[in-house]
C-alpha positions as CSV (number, residue, x, y, z in Angstrom):
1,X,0.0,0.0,0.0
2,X,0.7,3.5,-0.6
3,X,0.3,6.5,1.8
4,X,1.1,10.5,2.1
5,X,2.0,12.0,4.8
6,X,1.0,15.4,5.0
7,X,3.1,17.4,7.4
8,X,1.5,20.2,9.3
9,X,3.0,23.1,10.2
10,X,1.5,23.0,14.1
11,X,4.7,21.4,15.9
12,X,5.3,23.4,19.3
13,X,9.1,24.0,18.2
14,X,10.9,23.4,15.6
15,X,13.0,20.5,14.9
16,X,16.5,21.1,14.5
17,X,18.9,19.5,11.3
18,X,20.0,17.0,13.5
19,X,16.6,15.6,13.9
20,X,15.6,15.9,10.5
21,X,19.2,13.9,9.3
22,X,18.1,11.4,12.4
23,X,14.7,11.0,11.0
24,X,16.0,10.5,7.4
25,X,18.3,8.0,8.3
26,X,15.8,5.9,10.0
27,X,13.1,6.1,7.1
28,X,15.9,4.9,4.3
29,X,16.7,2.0,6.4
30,X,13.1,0.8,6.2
31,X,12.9,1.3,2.7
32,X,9.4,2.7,3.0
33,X,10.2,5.9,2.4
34,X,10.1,7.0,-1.3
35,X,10.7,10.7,-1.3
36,X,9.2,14.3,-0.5
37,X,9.5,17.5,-0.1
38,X,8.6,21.2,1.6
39,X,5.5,22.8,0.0
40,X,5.9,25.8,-1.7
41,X,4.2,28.9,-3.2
42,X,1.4,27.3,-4.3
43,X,-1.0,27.9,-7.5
44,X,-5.0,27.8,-7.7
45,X,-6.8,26.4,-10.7
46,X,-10.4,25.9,-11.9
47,X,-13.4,28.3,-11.2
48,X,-13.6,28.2,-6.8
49,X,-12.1,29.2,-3.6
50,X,-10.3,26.4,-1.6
51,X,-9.1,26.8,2.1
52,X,-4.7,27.8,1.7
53,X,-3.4,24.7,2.4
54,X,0.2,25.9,2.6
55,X,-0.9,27.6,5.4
56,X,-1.2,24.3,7.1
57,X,1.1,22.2,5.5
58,X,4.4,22.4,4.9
59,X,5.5,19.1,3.2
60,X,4.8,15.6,2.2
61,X,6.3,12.1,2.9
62,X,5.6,9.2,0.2
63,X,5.8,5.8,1.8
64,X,5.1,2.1,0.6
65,X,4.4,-0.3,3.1
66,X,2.4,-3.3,3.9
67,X,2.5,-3.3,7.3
68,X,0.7,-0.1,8.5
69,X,1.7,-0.6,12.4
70,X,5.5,-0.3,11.3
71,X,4.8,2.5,9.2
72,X,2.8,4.4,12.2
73,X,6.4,3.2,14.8
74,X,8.3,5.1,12.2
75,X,6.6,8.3,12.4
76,X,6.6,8.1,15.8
77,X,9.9,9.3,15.6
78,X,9.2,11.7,13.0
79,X,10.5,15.3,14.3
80,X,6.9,17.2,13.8
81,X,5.6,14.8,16.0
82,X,8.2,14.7,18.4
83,X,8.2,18.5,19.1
84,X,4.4,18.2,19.4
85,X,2.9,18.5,15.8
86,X,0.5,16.8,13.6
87,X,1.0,14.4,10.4
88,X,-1.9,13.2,8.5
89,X,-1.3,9.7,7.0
90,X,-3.8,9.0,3.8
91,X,-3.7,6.2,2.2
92,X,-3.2,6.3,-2.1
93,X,-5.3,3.4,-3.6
94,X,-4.7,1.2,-6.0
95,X,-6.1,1.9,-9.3
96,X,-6.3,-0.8,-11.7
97,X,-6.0,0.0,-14.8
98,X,-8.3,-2.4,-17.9
């Protein structure tokens, strides 16, 4: 399975580089994680408002896995968290293409 992390920009402090490299380290042992990035300036298509999500979110996580509960122990150590912040983990089905 697939999943996102969405990183939210609510942590109490902010993690230092030492956490970040610590955290990185970890998730490329696993081999779960697949890649990400900060959010940046962001651009609005089609016709109607949406809420500013780079407001709340400041970066994503890609990650396989197929055993969720190891996936969860990993971000456990994730910095955000650590210093008191939120990630969202959503799932990315499967689409099967005919």
């Amino acid at each position: 399975m697939q999943y996102i992390a969405l990183i939210h920009k609510n942590a109490d402090t902010t993690p230092t580089s030492a956490e970040w490299n610590h955290f990185f380290k970890l998730a490329a042992e696993t081999s779960m994680f697949q890649g990400g990035s900060e959010v940046g300036v962001r651009r609005v298509l089609g016709y109607k408002e949406v809420p500013d999500t780079t407001k709340r979110v400041g970066g994503y996580m890609r990650f396989d896995s197929e055993d969720l509960d190891r996936l969860v122990e990993l971000l456990d150590e994730h910095p955000v968290i650590k210093h008191g912040g939120t990630i969202e983990l959503c799932e990315m089905p499967e689409t099967n293409e005919d």
